[in-house]
C-alpha positions in Angstrom: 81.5 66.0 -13.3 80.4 65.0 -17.0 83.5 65.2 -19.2 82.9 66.4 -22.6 82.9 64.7 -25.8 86.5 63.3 -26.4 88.5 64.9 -29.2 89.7 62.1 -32.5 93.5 63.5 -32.3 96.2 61.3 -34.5 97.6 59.1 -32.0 100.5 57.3 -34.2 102.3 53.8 -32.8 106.0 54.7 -33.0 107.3 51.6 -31.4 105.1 48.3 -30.6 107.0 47.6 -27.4 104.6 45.5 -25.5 105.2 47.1 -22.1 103.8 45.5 -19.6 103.5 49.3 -17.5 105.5 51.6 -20.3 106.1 54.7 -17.6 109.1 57.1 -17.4 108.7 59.2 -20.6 111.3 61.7 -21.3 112.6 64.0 -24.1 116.7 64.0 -24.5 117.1 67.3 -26.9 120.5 66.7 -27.4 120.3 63.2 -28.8 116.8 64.2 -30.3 115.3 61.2 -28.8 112.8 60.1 -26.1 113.7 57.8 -23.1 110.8 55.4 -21.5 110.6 52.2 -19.2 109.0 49.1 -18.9 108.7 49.1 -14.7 107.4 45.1 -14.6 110.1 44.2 -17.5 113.2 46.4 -15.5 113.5 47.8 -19.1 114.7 50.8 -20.0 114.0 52.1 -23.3 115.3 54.6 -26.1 113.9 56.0 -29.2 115.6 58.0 -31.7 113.8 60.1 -34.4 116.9 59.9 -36.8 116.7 56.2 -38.3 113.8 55.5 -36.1 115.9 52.8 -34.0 115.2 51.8 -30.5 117.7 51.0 -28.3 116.4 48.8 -25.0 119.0 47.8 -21.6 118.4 45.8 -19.0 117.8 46.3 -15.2 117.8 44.1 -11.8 114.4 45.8 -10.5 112.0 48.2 -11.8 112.7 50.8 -13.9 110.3 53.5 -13.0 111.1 56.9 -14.6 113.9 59.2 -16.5 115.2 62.2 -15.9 117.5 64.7 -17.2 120.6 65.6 -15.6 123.0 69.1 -16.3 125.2 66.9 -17.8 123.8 65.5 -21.3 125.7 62.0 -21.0 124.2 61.5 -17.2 120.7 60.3 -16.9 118.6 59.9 -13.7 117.5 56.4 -13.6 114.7 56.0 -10.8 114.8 51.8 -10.2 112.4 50.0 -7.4 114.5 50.4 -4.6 117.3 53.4 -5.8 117.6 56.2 -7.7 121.1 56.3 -9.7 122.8 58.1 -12.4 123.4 56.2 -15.2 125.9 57.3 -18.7 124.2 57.5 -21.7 127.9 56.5 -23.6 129.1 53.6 -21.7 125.2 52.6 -20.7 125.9 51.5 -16.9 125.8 53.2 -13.9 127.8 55.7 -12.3 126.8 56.8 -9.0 124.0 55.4 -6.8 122.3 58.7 -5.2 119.6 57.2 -2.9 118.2 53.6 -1.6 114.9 53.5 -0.9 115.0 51.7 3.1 111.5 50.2 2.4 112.3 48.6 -0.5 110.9 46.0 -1.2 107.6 46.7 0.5 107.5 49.8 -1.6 109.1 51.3 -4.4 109.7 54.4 -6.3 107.1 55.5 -8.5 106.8 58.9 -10.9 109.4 61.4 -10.6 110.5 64.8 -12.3 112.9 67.2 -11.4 111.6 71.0 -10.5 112.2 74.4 -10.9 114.9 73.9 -7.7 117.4 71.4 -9.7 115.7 68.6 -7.1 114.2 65.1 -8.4 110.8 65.2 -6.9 109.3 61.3 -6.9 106.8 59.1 -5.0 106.3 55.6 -3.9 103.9 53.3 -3.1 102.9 49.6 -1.9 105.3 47.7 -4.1 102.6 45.5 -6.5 105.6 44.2 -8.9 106.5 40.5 -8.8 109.7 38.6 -8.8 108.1 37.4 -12.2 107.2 40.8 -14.0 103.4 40.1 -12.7 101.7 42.7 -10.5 99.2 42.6 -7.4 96.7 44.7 -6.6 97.7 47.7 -4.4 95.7 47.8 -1.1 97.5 50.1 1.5 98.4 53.9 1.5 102.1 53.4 2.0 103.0 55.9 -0.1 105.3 59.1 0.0 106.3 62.3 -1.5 109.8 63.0 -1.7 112.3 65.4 -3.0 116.3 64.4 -3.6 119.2 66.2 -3.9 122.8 65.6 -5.6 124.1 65.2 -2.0 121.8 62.8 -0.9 119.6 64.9 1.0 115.6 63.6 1.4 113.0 65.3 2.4 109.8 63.7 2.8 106.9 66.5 2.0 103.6 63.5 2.2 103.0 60.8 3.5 99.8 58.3 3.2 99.4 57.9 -0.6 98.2 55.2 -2.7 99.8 55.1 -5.8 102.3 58.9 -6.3 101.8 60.0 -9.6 102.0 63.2 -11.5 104.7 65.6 -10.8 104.3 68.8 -12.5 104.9 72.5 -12.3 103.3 75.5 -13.9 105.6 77.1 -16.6 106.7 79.5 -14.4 107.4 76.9 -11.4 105.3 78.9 -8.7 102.3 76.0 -8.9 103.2 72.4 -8.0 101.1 69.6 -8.7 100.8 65.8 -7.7 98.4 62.8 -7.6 97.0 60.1 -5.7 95.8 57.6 -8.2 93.9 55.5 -6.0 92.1 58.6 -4.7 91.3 59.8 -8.4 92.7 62.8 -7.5 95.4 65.8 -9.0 96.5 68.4 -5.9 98.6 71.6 -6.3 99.9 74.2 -3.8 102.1 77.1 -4.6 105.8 76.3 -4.8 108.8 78.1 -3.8 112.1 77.2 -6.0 114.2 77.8 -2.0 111.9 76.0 -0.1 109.6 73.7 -2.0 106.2 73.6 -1.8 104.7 76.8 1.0 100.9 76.0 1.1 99.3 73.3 2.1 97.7 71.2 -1.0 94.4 71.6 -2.5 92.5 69.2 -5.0 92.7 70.6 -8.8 91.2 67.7 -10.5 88.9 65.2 -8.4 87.1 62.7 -9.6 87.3 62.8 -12.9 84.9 59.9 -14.2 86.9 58.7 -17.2 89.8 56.6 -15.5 92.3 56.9 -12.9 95.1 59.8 -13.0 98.9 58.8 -13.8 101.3 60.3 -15.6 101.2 64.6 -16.7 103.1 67.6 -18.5 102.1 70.7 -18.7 102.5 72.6 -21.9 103.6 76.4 -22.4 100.5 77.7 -21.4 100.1 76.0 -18.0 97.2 73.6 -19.1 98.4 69.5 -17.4 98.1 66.8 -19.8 96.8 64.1 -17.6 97.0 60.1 -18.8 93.8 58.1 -17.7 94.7 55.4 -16.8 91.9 52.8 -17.5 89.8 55.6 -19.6 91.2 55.5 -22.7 92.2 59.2 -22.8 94.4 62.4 -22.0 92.5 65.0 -20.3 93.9 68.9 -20.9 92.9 70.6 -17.9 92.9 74.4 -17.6 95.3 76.2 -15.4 92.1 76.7 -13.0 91.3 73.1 -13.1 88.2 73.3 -15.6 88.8 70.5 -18.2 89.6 72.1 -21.5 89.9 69.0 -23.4 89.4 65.2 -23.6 91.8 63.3 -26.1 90.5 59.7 -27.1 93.1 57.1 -27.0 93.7 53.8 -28.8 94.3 51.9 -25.8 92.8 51.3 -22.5 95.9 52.5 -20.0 98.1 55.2 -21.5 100.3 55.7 -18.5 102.3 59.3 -19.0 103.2 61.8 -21.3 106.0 64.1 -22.0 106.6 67.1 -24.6 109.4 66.7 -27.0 110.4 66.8 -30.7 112.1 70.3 -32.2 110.2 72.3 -31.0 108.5 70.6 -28.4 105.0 70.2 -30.1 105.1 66.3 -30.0 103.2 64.9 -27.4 104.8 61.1 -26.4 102.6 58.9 -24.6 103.9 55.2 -22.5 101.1 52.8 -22.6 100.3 49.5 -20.4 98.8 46.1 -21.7 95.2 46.4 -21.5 94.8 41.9 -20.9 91.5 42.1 -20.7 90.4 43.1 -24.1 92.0 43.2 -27.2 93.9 46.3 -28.8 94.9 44.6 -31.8 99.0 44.8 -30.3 98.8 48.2 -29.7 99.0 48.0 -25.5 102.0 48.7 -24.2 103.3 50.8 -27.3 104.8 54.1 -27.0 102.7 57.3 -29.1 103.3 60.2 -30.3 100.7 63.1 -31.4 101.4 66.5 -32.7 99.4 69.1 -30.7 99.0 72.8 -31.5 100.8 74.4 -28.1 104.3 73.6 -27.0 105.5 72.2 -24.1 108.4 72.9 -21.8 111.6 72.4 -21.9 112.6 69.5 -18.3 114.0 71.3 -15.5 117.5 69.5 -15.0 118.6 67.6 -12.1 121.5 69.5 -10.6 125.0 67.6 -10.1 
């Protein structure tokens, strides 16, 4: 596959955070303001359009991803080893949902809650240090998993690299989710009662410009892929065909996620590029205005 000439969008620097692995990206419409992490750092992050202030807490492993809750003062705070709910006014945690028994030979990875009210994450080979440093990941000990408010698990896959990407279609009947290690974005139909009823099928294999990681999907069911190690978002088309190659300041943006008023901003999480120099800009969260919105996140069901 030959990808097409990459696109010169306005990639603005909102907050030089120096993220080791920025992940976790989320839009909070009721604060107007976008949550992120720093997973080597155990930092979780918050920036707020009004006053342009950023807001950063403290955790005792990895912070991995955010998620929105149906109540706007709960968030869903995926760490190394749990998955918690955590208040947005007092800023501590108020319920552990789920411990991860493997932790810490793995840990929890990407994760988004679906069309069902479920949080839907993966793991892999844990490659975080005591230190904040990383190792290389070697072995498909990966999983995909679902979670409900109860404390239900289901495990759906097994035999992953590194989980990344989880995605639906706008109208939640096409599920999608990557192996990074394999270069490789699957989907399979989706059923809000039952999860996913086909078995998966690549939708984007690879792709020569990077590694996949984080994705949204805007209004019109095109993913917005981060390439990891390329330098680039990739818009593919609902069918797979790549619509669209978005040049990046930095080596590793890491995931994306709709947000703004009306859901035309496109933030971006970054990682520190340490072999080459991008003049302080690794590790930064981005924003970009594109022409399509996104959608709204599905919220996790208390």
């Amino acid at each position: 596959m030959n990808p097409r000439p990459g696109n010169q969008r306005e990639m603005h620097c909102l907050a030089a955070a120096n993220d080791i692995c920025g992940e976790g990206a989320v839009w909070h419409p009721e604060e107007a303001s976008v949550y992120w992490t720093d997973i080597n750092r155990r930092l979780l992050h918050r920036y707020t359009l009004r006053g342009s202030s950023i807001d950063t807490w403290q955790f005792d492993e990895p912070v991995t991803a955010v998620a929105l809750t149906q109540d706007p003062e709960q968030l869903l705070i995926v760490l190394g080893g749990q998955i918690i709910l955590w208040s947005t006014q007092f800023h501590r945690r108020s319920a552990t949902l789920f411990q991860l028994p493997t932790w810490p030979m793995t840990r929890c990875n990407d994760a988004r809650v679906g069309p069902d009210g479920a949080l839907w994450f993966g793991t892999m080979q844990n490659n975080v240090l005591h230190d904040g440093g990383s190792i290389p990941v070697t072995q498909n000990l990966g999983e995909l998993l679902s979670l409900e408010v109860n404390g239900q698990i289901k495990v759906w896959h097994t035999d992953i690299g590194i989980a990344n990407t989880v995605a639906w279609s706008p109208y939640g009947d096409s599920f999608y989710f990557g192996d990074t290690l394999r270069n490789v974005i699957y989907t399979c139909e989706f059923d809000r009662d039952i999860g996913p009823s086909t078995q998966p099928v690549a939708f984007a294999k690879d792709f020569p410009r990077g590694l996949p990681d984080g994705s949204a999907v805007d209004s019109q069911g095109y993913l917005w892929n981060c390439r990891y190690g390329g330098s680039s978002i990739v818009r593919f088309a609902p069918d797979g065909s790549v619509a669209e190659v978005i040049e990046a300041p930095i080596k590793n943006p890491t995931t994306c996620a709709f947000g703004g008023p009306d859901l035309k901003t496109l933030y971006v999480t970054s990682a520190i590029a340490p072999d080459i120099d991008e003049g302080g800009l690794g590790g930064a969260l981005f924003c970009m205005q594109v022409g399509v919105a996104g959608l709204p996140s599905n919220l996790f069901r208390l």
